[in-house]
mmCIF file of the N, C-alpha and C atoms, coordinates in Angstrom:
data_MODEL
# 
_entry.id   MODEL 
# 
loop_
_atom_site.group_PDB 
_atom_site.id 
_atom_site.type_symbol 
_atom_site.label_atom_id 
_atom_site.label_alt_id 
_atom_site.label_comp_id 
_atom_site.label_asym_id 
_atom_site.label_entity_id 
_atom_site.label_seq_id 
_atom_site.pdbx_PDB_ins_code 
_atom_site.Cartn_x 
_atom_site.Cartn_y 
_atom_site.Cartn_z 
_atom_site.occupancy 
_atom_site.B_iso_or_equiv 
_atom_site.pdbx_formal_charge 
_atom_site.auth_seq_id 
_atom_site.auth_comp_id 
_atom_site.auth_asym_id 
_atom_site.auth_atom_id 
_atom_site.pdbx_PDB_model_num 
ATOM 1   N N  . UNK A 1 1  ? 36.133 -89.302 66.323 1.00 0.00 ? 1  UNK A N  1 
ATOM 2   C CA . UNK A 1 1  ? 34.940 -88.752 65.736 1.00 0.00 ? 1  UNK A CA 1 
ATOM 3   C C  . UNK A 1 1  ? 34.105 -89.837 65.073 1.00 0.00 ? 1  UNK A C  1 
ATOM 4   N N  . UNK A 1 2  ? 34.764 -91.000 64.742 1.00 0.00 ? 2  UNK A N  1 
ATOM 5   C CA . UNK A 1 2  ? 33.759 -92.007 63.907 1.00 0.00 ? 2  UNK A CA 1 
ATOM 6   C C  . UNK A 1 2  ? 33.152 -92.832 65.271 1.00 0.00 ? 2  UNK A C  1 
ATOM 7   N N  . UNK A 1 3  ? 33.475 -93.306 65.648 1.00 0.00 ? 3  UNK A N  1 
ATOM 8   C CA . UNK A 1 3  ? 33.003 -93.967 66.849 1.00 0.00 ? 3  UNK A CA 1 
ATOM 9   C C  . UNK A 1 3  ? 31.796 -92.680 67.383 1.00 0.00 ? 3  UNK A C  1 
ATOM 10  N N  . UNK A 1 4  ? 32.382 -91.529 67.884 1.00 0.00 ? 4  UNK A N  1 
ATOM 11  C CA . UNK A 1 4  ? 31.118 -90.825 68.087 1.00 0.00 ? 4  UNK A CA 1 
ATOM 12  C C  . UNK A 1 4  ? 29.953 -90.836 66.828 1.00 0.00 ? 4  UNK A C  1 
ATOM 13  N N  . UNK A 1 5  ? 30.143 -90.896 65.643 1.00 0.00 ? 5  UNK A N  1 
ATOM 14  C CA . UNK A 1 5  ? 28.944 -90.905 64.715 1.00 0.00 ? 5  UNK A CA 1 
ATOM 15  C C  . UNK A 1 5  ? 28.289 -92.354 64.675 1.00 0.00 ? 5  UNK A C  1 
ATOM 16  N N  . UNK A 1 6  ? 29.245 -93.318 64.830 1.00 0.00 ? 6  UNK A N  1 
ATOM 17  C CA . UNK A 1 6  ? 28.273 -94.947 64.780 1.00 0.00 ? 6  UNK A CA 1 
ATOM 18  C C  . UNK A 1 6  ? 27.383 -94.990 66.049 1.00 0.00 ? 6  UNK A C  1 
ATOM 19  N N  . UNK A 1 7  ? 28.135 -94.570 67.433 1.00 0.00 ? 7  UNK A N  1 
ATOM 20  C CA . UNK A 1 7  ? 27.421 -94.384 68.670 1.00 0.00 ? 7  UNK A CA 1 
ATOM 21  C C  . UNK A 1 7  ? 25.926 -93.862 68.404 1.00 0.00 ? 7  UNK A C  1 
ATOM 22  N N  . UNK A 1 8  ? 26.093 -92.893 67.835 1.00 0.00 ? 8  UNK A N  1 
ATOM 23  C CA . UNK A 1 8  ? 24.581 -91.562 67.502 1.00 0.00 ? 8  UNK A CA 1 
ATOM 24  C C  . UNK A 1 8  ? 24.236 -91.908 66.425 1.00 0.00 ? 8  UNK A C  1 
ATOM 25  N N  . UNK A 1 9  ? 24.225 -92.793 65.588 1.00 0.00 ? 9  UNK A N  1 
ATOM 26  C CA . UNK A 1 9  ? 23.900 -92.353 64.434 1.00 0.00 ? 9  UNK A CA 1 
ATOM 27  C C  . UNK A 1 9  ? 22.320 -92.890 64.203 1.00 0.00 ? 9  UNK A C  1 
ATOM 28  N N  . UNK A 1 10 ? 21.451 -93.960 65.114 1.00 0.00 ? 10 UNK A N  1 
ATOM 29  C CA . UNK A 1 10 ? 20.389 -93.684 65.184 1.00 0.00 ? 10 UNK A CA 1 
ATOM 30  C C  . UNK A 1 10 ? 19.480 -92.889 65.943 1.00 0.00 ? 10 UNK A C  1 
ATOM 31  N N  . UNK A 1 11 ? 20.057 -91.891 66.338 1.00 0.00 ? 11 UNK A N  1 
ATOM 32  C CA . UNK A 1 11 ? 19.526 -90.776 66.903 1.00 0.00 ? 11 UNK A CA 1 
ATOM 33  C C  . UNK A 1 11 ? 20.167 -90.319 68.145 1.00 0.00 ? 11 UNK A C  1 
ATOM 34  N N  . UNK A 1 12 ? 19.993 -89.595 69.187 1.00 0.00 ? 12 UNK A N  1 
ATOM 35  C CA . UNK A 1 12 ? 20.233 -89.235 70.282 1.00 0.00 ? 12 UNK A CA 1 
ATOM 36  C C  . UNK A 1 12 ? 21.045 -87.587 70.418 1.00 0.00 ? 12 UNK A C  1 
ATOM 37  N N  . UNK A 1 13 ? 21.630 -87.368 71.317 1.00 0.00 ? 13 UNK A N  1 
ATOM 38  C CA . UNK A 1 13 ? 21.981 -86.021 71.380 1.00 0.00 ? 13 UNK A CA 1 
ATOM 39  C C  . UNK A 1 13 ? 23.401 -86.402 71.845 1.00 0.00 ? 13 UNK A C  1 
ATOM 40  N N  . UNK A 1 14 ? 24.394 -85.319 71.158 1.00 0.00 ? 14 UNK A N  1 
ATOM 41  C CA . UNK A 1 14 ? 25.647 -85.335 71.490 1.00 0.00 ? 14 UNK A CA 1 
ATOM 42  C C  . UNK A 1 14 ? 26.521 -83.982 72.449 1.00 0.00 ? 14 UNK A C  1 
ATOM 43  N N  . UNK A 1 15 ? 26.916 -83.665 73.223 1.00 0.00 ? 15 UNK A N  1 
ATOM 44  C CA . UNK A 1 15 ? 27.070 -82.011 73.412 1.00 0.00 ? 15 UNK A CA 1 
ATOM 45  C C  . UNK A 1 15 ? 28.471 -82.338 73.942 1.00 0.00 ? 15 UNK A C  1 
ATOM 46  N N  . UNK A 1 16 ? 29.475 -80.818 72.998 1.00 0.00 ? 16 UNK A N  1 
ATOM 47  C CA . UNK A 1 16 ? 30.729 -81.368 73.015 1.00 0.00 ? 16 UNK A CA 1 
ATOM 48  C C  . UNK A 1 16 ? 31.764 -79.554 73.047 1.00 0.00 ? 16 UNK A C  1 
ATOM 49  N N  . UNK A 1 17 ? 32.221 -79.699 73.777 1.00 0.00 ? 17 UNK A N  1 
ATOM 50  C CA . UNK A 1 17 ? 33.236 -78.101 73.502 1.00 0.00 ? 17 UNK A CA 1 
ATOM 51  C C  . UNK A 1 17 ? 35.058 -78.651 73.514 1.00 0.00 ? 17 UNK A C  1 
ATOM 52  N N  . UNK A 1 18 ? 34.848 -77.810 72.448 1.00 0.00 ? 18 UNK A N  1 
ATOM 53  C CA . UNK A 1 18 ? 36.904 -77.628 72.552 1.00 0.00 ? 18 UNK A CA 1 
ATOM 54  C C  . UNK A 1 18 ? 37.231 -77.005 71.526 1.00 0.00 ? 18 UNK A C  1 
ATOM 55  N N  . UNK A 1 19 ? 38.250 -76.709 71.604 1.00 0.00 ? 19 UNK A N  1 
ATOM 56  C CA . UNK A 1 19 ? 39.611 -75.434 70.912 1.00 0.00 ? 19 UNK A CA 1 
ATOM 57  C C  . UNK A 1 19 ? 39.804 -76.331 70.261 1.00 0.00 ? 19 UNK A C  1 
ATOM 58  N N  . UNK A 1 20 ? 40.423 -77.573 70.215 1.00 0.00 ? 20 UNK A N  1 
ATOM 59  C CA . UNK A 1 20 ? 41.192 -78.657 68.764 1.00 0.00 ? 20 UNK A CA 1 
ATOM 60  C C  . UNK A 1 20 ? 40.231 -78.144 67.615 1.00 0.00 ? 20 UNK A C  1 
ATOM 61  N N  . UNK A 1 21 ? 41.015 -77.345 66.621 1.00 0.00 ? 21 UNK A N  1 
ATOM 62  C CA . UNK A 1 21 ? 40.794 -77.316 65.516 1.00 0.00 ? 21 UNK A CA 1 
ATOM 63  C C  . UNK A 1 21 ? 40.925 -78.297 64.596 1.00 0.00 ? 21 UNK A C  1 
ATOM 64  N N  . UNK A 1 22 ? 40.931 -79.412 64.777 1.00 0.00 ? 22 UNK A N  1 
ATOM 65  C CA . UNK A 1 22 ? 40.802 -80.846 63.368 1.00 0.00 ? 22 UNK A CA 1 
ATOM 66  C C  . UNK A 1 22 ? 39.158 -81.187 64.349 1.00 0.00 ? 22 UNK A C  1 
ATOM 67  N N  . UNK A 1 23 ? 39.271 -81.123 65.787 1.00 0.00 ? 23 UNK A N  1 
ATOM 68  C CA . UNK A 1 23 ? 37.792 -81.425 66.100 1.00 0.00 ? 23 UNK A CA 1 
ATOM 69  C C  . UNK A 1 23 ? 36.264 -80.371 65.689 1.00 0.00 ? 23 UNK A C  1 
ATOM 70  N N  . UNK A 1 24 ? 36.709 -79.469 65.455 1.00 0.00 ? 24 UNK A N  1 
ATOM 71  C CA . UNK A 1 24 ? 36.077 -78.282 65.469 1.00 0.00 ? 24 UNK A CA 1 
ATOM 72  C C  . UNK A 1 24 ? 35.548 -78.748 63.459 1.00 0.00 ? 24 UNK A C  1 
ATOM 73  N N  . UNK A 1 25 ? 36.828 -78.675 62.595 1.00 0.00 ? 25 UNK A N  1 
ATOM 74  C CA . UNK A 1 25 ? 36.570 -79.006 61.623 1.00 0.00 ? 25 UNK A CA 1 
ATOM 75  C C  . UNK A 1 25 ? 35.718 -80.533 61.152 1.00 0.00 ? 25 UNK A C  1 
ATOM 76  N N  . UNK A 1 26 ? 35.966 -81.133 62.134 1.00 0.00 ? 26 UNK A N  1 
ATOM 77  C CA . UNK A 1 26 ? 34.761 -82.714 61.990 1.00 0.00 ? 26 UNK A CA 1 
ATOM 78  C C  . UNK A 1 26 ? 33.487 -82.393 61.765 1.00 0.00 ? 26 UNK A C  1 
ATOM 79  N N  . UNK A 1 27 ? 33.034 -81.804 62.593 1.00 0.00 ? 27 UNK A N  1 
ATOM 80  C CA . UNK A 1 27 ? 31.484 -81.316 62.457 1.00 0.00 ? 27 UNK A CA 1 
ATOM 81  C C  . UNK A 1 27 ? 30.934 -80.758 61.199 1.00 0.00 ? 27 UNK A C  1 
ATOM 82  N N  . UNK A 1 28 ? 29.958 -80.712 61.020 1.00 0.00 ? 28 UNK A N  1 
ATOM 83  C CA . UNK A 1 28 ? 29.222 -80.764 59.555 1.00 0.00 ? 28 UNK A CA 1 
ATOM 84  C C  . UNK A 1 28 ? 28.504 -78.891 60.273 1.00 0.00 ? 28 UNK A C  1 
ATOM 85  N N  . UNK A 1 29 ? 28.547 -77.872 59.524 1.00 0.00 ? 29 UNK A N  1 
ATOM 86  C CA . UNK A 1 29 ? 27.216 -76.713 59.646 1.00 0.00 ? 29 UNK A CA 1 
ATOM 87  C C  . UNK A 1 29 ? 26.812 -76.903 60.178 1.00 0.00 ? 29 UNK A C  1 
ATOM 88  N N  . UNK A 1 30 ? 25.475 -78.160 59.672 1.00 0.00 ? 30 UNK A N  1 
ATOM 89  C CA . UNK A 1 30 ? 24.308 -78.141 60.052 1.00 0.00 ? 30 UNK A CA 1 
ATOM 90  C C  . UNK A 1 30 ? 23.750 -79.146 61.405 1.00 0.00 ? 30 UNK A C  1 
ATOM 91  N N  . UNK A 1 31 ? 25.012 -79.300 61.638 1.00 0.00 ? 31 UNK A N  1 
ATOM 92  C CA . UNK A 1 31 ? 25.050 -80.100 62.780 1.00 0.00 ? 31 UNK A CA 1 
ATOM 93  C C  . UNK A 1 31 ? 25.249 -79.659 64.244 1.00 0.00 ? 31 UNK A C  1 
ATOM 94  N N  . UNK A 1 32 ? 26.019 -78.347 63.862 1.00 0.00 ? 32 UNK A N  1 
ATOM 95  C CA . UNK A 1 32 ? 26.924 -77.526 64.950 1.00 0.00 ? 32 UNK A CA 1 
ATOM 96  C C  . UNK A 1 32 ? 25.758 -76.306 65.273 1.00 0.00 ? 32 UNK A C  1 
ATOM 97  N N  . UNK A 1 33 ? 25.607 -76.488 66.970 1.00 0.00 ? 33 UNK A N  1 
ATOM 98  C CA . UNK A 1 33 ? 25.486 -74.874 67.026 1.00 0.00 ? 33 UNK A CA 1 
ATOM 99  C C  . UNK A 1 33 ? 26.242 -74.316 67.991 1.00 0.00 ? 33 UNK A C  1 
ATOM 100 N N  . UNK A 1 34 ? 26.246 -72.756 67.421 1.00 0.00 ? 34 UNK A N  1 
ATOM 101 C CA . UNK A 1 34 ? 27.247 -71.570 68.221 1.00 0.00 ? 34 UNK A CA 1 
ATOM 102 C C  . UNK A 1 34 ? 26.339 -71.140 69.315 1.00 0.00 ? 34 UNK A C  1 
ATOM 103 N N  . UNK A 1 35 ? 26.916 -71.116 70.240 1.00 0.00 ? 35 UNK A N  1 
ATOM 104 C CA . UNK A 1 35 ? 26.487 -70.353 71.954 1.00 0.00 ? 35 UNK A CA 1 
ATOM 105 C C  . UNK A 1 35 ? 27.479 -69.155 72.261 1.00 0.00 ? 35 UNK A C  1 
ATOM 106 N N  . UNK A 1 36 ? 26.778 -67.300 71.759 1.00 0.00 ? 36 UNK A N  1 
ATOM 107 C CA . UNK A 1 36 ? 27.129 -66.561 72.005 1.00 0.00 ? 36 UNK A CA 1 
ATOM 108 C C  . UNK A 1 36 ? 27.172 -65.763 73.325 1.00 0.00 ? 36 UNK A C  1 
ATOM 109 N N  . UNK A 1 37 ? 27.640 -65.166 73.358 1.00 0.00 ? 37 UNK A N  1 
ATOM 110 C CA . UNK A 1 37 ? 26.658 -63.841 74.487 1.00 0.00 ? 37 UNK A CA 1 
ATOM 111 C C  . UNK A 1 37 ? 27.545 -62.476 73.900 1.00 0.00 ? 37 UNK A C  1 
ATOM 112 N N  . UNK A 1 38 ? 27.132 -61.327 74.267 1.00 0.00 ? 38 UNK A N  1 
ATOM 113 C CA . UNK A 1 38 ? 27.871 -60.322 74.058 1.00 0.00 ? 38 UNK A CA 1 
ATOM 114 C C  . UNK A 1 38 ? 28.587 -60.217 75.140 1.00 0.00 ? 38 UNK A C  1 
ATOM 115 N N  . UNK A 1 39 ? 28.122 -60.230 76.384 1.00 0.00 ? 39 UNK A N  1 
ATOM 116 C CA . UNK A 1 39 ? 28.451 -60.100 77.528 1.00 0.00 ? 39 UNK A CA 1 
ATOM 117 C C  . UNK A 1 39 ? 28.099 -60.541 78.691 1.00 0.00 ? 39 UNK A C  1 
ATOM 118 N N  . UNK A 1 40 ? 28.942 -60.524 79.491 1.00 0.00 ? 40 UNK A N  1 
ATOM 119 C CA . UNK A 1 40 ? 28.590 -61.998 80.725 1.00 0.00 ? 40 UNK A CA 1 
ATOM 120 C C  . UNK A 1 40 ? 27.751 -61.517 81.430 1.00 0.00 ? 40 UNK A C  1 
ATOM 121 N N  . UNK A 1 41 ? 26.530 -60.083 80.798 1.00 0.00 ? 41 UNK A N  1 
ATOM 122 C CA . UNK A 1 41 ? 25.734 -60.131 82.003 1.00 0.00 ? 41 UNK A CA 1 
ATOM 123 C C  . UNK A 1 41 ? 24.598 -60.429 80.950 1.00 0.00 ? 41 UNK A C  1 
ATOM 124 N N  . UNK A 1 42 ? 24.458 -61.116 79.561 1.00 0.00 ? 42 UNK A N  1 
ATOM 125 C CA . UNK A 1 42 ? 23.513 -61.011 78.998 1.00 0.00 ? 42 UNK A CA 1 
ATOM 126 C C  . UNK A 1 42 ? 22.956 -62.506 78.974 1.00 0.00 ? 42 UNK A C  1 
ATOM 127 N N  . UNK A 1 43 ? 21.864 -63.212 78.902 1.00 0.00 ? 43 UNK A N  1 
ATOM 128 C CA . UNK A 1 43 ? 21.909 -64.536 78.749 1.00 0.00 ? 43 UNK A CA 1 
ATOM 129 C C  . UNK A 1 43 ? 22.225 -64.986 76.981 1.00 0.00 ? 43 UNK A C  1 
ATOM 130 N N  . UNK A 1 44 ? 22.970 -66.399 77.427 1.00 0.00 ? 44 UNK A N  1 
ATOM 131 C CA . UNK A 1 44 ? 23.600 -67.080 75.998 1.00 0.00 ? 44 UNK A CA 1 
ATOM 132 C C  . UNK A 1 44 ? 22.844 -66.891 75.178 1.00 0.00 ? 44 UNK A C  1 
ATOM 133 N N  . UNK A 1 45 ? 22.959 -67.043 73.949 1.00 0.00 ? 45 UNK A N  1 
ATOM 134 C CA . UNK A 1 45 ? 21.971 -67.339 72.527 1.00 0.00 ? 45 UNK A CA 1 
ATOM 135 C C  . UNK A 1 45 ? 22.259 -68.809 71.957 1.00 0.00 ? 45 UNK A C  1 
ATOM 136 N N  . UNK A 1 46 ? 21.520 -69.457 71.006 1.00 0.00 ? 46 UNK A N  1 
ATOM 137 C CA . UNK A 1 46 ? 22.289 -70.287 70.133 1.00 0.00 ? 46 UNK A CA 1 
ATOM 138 C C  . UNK A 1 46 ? 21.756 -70.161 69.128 1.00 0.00 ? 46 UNK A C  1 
ATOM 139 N N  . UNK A 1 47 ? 22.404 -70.286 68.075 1.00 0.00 ? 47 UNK A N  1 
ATOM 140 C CA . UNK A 1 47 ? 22.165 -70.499 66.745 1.00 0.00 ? 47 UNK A CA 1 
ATOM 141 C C  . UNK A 1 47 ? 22.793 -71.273 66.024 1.00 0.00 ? 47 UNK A C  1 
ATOM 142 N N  . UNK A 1 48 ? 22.160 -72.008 64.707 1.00 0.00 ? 48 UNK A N  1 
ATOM 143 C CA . UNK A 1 48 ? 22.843 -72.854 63.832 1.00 0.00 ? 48 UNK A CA 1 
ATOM 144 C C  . UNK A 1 48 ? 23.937 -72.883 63.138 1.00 0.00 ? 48 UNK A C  1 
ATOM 145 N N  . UNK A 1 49 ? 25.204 -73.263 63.132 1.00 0.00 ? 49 UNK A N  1 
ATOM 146 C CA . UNK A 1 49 ? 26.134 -72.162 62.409 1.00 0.00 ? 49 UNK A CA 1 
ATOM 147 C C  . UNK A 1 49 ? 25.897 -72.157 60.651 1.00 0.00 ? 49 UNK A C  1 
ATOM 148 N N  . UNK A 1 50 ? 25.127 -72.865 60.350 1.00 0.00 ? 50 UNK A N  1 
ATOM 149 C CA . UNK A 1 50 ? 24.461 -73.102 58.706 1.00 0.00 ? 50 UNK A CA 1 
ATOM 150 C C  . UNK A 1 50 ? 23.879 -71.865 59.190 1.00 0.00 ? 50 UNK A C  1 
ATOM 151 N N  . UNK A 1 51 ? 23.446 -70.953 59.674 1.00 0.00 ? 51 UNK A N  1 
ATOM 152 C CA . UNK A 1 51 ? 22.802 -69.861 59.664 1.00 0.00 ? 51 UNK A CA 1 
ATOM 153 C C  . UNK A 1 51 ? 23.333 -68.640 59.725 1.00 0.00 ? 51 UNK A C  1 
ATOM 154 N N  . UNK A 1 52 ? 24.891 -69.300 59.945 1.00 0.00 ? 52 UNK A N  1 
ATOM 155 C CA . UNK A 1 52 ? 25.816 -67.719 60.008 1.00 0.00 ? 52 UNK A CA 1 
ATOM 156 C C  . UNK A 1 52 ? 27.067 -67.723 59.110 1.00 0.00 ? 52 UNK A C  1 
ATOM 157 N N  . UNK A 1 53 ? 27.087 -66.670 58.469 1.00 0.00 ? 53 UNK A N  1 
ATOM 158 C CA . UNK A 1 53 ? 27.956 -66.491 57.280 1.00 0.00 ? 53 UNK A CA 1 
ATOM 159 C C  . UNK A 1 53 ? 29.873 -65.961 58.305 1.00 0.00 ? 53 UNK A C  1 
ATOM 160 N N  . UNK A 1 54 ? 30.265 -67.367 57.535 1.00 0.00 ? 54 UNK A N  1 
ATOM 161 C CA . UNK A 1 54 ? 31.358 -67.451 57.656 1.00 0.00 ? 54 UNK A CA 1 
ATOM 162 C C  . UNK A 1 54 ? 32.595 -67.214 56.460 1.00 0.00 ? 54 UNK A C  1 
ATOM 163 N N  . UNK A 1 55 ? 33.858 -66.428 56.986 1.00 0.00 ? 55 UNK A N  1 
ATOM 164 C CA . UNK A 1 55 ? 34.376 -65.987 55.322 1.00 0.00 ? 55 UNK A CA 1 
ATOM 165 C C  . UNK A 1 55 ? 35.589 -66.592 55.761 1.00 0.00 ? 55 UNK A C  1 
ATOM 166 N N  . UNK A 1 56 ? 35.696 -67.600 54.754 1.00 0.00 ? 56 UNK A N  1 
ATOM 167 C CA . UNK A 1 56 ? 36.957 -68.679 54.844 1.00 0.00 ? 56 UNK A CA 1 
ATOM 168 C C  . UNK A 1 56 ? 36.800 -69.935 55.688 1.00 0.00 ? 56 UNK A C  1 
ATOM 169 N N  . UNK A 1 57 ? 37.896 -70.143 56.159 1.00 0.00 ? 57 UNK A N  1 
ATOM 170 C CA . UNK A 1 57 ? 38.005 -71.094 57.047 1.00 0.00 ? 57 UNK A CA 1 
ATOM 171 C C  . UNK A 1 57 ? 37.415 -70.697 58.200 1.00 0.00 ? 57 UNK A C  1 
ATOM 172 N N  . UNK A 1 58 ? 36.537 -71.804 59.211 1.00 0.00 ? 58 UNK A N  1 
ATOM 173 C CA . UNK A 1 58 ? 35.684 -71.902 60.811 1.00 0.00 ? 58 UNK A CA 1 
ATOM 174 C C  . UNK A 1 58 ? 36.620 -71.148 61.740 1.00 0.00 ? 58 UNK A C  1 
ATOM 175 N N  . UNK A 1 59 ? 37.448 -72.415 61.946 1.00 0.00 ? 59 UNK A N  1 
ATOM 176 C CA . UNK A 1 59 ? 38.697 -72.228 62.919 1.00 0.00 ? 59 UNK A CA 1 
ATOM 177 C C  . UNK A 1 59 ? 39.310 -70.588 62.625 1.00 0.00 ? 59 UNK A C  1 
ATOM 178 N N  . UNK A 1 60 ? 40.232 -69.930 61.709 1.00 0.00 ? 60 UNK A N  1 
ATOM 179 C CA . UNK A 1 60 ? 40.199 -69.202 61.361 1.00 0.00 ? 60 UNK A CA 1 
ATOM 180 C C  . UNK A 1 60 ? 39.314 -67.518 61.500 1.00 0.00 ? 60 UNK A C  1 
ATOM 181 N N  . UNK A 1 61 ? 38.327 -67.801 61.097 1.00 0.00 ? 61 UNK A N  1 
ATOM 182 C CA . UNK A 1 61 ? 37.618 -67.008 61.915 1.00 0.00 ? 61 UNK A CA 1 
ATOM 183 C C  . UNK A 1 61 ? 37.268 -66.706 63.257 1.00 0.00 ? 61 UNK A C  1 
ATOM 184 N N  . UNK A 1 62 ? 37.387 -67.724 63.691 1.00 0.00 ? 62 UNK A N  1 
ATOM 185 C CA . UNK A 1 62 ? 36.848 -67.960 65.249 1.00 0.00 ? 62 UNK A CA 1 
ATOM 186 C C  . UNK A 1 62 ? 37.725 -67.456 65.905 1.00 0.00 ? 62 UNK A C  1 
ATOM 187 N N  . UNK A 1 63 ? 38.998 -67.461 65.322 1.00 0.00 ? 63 UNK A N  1 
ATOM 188 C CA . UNK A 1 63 ? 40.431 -67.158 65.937 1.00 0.00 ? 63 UNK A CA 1 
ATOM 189 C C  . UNK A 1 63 ? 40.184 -65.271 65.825 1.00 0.00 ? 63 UNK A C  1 
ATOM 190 N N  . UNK A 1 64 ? 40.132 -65.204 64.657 1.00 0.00 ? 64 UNK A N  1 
ATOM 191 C CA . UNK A 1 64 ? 39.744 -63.585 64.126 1.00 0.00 ? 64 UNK A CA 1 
ATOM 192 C C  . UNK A 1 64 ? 38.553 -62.687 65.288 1.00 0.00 ? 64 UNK A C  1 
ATOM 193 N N  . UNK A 1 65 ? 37.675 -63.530 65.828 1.00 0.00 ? 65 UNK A N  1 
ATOM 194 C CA . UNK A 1 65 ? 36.536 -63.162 66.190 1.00 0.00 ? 65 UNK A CA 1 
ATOM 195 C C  . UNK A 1 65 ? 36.143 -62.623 65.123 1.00 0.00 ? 65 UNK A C  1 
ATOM 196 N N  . UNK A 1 66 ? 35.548 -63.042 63.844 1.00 0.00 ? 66 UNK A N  1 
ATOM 197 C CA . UNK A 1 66 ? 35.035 -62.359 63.038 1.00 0.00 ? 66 UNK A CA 1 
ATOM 198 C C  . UNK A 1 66 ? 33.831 -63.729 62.381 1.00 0.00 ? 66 UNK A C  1 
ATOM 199 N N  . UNK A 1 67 ? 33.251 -63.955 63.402 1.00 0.00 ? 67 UNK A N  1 
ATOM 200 C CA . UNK A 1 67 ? 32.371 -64.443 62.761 1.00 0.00 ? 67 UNK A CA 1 
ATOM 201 C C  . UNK A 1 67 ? 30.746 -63.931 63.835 1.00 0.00 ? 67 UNK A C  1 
ATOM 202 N N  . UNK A 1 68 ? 30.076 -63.153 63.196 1.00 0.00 ? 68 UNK A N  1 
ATOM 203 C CA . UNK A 1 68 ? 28.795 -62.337 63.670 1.00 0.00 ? 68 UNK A CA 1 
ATOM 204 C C  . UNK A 1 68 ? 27.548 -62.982 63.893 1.00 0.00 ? 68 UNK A C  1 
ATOM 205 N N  . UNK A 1 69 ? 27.474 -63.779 65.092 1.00 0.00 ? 69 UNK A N  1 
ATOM 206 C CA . UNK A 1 69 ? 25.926 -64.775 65.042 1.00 0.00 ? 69 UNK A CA 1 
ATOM 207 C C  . UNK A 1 69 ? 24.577 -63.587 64.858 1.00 0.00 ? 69 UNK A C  1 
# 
């Protein structure tokens, strides 16, 4: 994860998916966004996850499905 932030850190775009929860926890809110759908016939959404109320721990929830974009 540090090497990815010195890489970017004067700008550019990063795009990254995975289940590792210590990777999942690296990311900052306001850095991260969530790509929902309700259903696979609807098109994706994204939103900021600084924009969605999370109760407790990320990982945790995510596991719960209880986090509501």
């Amino acid at each position: 994860m540090l090497a990815l932030r010195e890489a970017f850190q004067s700008g550019g775009q990063f795009i990254a998916t995975t289940h590792n929860p210590e990777a999942i926890r690296s990311f900052s809110d306001e850095n991260t966004l969530v790509l929902y759908r309700n259903n696979h016939l609807e098109p994706t959404k994204v939103r900021p996850l600084k924009d969605i109320k999370v109760n407790g721990d990320l990982v945790s929830a995510l596991i719960r499905d209880d986090i509501e974009p």
